[in-house]
Steps between C-alpha positions, in 0.01 A plus 500: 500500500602865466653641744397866579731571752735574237359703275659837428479767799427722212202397425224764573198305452332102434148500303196330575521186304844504481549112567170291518709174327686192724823517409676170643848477391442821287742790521446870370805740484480860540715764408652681786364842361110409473312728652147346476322167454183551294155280574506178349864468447531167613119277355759364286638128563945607411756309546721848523367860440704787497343855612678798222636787780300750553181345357169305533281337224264257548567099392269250337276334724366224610205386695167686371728802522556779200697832465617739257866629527312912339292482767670326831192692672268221424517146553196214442449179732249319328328745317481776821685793411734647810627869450792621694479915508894471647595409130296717315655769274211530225280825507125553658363325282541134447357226290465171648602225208323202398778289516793456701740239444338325318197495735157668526452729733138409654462639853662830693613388830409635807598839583710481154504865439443655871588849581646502135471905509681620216238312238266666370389248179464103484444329196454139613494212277194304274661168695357611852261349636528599894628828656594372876405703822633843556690482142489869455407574850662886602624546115397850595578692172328230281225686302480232209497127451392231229347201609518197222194356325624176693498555839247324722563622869643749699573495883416709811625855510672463171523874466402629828701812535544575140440866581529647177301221280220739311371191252485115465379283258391192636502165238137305474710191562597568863243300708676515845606824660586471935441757737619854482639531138440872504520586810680862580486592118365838549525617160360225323208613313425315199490129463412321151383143485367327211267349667086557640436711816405098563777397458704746651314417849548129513885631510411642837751776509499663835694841623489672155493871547170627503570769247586236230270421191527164351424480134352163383346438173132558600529817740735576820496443841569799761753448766594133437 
């Protein structure tokens, strides 16, 4: 096994991830001047891997596990997409791809983009199918996101706290929604759903703020 006592004292900082493989009678070297370990380094079954100084890129995996060396921000454990905000360098708006490694990305995770404050777009993917709890929960500058045609649920308080959200559109194929998805979205006014006012009630949607209108193809409801 690897032993960490002797990794470099210059090493600032070990990723989540970083080594989720058993490595009996496996041996990674590492360049005395590496200064970081990125996630997932280590899925990979190696007989010897050598860290480059100074650098971290991500490996390919095994295990249900996917990554993208452009974009060491995301990785995908069978199909649920995990977003790291440490790693992130892209802009306020990000796009969410379809694929990663390989793999579709199906489900957010839990909390996956919590407290992310500097977004203020998401563009997620026609491959999702579930956002997890709390996904966007506190993205307080997030005034605009695009839900897929695909997905099918979201979880509690999914954007609770999105502050600055002003519109949704909400797909007619999303048939279970938990508690609290808008709650604390003060400036959420308009909601569209392709759906009946029927329709939109059997979705139960509780805590919407009573100044929204939601527009459904045969009128709209006040307030939720």
């Amino acid at each position: 096994t690897y032993d960490w006592e002797s990794l470099p004292a210059i090493i600032s900082r070990v990723y989540r991830f970083h080594c989720r493989v058993k490595a009996k009678d496996k041996e990674a070297e590492i360049e005395p001047e590496t200064k970081a370990i990125g996630q997932s380094q280590f899925f990979i079954e190696f007989s010897k891997l050598e860290l480059s100084a100074g650098l971290f890129f991500t490996l390919p995996l095994t295990g249900g596990v996917a990554a993208d060396p452009q974009m060491p921000w995301f990785t995908l454990e069978d199909g649920i997409l995990y977003f790291d905000k440490t790693l992130y360098t892209g802009g306020e708006t990000l796009t969410v791809p379809k694929q990663i490694g390989g793999q579709k990305v199906r489900e957010l995770s839990e909390y996956c983009f919590l407290g992310c404050a500097g977004l203020t777009a998401v563009e997620l993917p026609e491959s999702l199918e579930w956002i997890g709890p709390k996904a966007f929960a506190g993205c307080i500058q997030l005034r605009g996101i695009k839900l897929p045609e695909s997905l099918q649920g979201i979880g509690g308080e999914a954007f609770a706290g999105c502050i600055a959200l002003e519109a949704i559109a909400i797909p007619y194929t999303v048939r279970t929604v938990g508690i609290g998805i808008f709650d604390d979205c003060g400036a959420l006014r308009h909601i569209y759903y392709p759906g009946t006012r029927a329709d939109w009630h059997l979705l139960e949607i509780q805590g919407i703020n009573p100044k929204a209108r939601v527009y459904c193809i045969d009128g709209v409801v006040t307030g939720g």
